[in-house]
C-alpha positions in Angstrom: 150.8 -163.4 163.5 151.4 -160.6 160.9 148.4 -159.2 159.4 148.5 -157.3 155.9 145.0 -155.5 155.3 145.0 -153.2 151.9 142.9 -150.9 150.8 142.2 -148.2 148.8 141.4 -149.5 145.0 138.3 -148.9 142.7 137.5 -148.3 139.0 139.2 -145.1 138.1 139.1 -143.6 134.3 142.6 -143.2 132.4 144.9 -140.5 133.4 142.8 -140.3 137.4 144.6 -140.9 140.6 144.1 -143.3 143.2 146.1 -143.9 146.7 146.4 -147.3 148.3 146.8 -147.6 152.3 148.0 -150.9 153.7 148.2 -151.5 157.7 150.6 -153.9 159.0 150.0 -155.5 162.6 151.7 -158.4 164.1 155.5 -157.5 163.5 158.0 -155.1 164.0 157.0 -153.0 161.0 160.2 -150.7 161.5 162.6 -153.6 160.9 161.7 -154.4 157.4 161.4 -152.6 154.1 157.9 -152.7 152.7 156.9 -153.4 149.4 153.8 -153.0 146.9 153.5 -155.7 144.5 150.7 -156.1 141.9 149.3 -158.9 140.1 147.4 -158.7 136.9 144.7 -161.5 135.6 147.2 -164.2 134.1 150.7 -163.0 135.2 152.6 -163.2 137.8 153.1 -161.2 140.7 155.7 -158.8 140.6 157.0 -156.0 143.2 156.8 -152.3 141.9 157.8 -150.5 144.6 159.9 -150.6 148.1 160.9 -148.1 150.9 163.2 -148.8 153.4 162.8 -148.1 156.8 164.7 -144.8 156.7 162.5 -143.9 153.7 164.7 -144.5 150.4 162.6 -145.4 147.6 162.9 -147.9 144.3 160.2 -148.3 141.8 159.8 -150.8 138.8 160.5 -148.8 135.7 156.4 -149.1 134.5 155.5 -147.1 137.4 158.4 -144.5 137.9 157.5 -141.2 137.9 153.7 -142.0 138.3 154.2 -143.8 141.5 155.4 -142.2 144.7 155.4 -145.3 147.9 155.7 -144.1 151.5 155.5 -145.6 155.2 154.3 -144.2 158.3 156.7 -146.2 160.9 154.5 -144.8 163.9 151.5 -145.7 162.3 152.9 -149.3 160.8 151.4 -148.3 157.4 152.2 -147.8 153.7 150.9 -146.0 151.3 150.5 -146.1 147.3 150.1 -142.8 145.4 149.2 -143.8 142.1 148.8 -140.7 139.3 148.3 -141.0 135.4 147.2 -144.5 135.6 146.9 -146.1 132.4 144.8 -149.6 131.7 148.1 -151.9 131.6 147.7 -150.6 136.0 144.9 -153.0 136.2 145.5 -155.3 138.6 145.3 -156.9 142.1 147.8 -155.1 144.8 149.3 -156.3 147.7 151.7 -155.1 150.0 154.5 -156.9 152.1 158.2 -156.8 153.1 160.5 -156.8 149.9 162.1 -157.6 147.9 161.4 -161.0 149.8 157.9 -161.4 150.8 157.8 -163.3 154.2 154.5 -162.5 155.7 150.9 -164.0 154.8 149.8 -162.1 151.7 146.6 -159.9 152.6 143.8 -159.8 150.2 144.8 -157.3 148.2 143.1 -154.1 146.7 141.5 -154.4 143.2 142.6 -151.5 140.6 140.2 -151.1 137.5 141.3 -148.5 134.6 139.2 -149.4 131.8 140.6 -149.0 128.0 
């Protein structure tokens, strides 16, 4: 059975930096393209970023350019780099395979930027 474990979030002031790690057991991690999603109180969850096996990117236009998403295939792991985070960031994140999400979610990571 797959196993998603995140981590990595906190309270972080406007403009600071935080990086995400999420460790993927259970599958063939090299077969699918990962994704981080994120899920605010209220909405929806919604992907934000992917990276294909071979390492090609996409991002969500609200994080591009302040988000940078890589994998470690050896190491089945992913990683957020989050810069210049802004309070609208706040929100629960997850990682699985995208854009379809077929494993178990994990619990997730909490990010806090206050106003």
């Amino acid at each position: 059975q797959v196993q998603l474990v995140e981590s990595g979030g906190g309270l972080v002031q406007p403009g600071g930096s935080l990086r995400l790690s999420c460790v993927v057991s259970g599958s063939d991690f090299r077969l699918y393209t990962m994704g981080w999603y994120r899920q605010a109180p209220g909405k929806q969850r919604d992907l934000i970023a992917r990276v294909t096996s071979s390492g090609i990117t996409n991002y969500d236009e609200p994080v591009k350019g302040r988000f940078t998403i890589s994998r470690d295939n050896a190491k089945s792991t992913v990683a957020l780099q989050m810069n210049s985070l802004k309070p609208e960031d706040t929100a629960a994140y997850f990682c699985n395979s995208a854009p379809a999400s077929v494993f178990n979610w994990g619990k997730g990571t909490l990010v806090t930027v206050p106003a």
